[in-house]
C-alpha positions in Angstrom: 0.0 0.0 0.0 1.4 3.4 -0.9 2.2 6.0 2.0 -0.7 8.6 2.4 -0.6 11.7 3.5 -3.2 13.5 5.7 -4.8 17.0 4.1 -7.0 19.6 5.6 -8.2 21.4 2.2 -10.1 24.7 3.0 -12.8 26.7 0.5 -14.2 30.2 1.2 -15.5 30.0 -1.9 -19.2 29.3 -0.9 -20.7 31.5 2.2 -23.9 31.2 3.8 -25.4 27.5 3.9 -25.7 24.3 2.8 -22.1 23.9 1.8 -19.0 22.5 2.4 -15.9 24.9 3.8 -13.4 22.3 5.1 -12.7 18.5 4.9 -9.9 16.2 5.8 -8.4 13.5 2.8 -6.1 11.0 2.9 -3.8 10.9 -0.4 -0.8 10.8 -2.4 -0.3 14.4 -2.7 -1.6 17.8 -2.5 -2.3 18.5 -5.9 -5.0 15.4 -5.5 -6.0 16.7 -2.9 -6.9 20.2 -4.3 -8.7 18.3 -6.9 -10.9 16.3 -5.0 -14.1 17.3 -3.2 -15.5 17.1 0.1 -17.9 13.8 -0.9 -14.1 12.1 -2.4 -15.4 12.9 -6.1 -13.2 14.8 -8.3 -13.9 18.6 -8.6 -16.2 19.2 -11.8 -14.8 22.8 -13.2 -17.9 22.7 -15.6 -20.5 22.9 -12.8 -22.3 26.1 -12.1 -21.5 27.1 -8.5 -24.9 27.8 -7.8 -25.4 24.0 -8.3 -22.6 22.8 -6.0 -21.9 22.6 -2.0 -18.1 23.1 -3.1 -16.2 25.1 -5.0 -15.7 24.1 -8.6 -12.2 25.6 -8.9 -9.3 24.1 -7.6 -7.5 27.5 -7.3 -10.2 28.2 -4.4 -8.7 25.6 -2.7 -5.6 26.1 0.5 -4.5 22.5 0.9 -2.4 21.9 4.6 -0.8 18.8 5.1 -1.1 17.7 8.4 1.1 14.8 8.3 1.7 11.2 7.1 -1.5 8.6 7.7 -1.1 5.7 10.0 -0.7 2.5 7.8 -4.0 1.6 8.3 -5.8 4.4 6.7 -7.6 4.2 3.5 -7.6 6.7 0.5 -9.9 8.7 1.0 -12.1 11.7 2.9 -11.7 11.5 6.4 -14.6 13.9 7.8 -15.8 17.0 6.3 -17.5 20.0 8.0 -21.0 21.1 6.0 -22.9 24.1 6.7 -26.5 23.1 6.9 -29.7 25.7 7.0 -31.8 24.9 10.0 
């Protein structure tokens, strides 16, 4: 299994609710990481924004690495924070 690396990618793009301004991912490198949305499917730069709960532009992305992922961690999104309307 390849070494992961943990990644706390960060979007202000979207304000008010029912989106998505942080999540955690386990991958290979940052650049995935940028690329990759808060639900683990990759970032669709044809989508409206008004259709989508994440940005659609990676460049709205800051990606932190946070450190290397234990061995038995799976590719993948760890946890995401979502900003729901009540």
């Amino acid at each position: 299994m390849a070494k992961l690396n943990l990644y706390l990618c960060v979007s202000g793009a979207n304000r008010g609710f029912d989106y998505f301004d942080s999540f955690v991912i386990a991958c290979g490198t940052s650049e995935e990481a940028k690329n990759t949305g808060p639900l683990g499917d990759k970032i669709n730069t044809s989508e409206p924004m008004i259709n989508t709960p994440w940005t659609n532009n990676p460049l709205d992305v800051t990606v932190t690495e946070l450190g290397r992922a234990a061995n038995n961690v799976e590719k993948g999104v760890i946890c995401a924070s979502f900003n729901a309307e009540v």
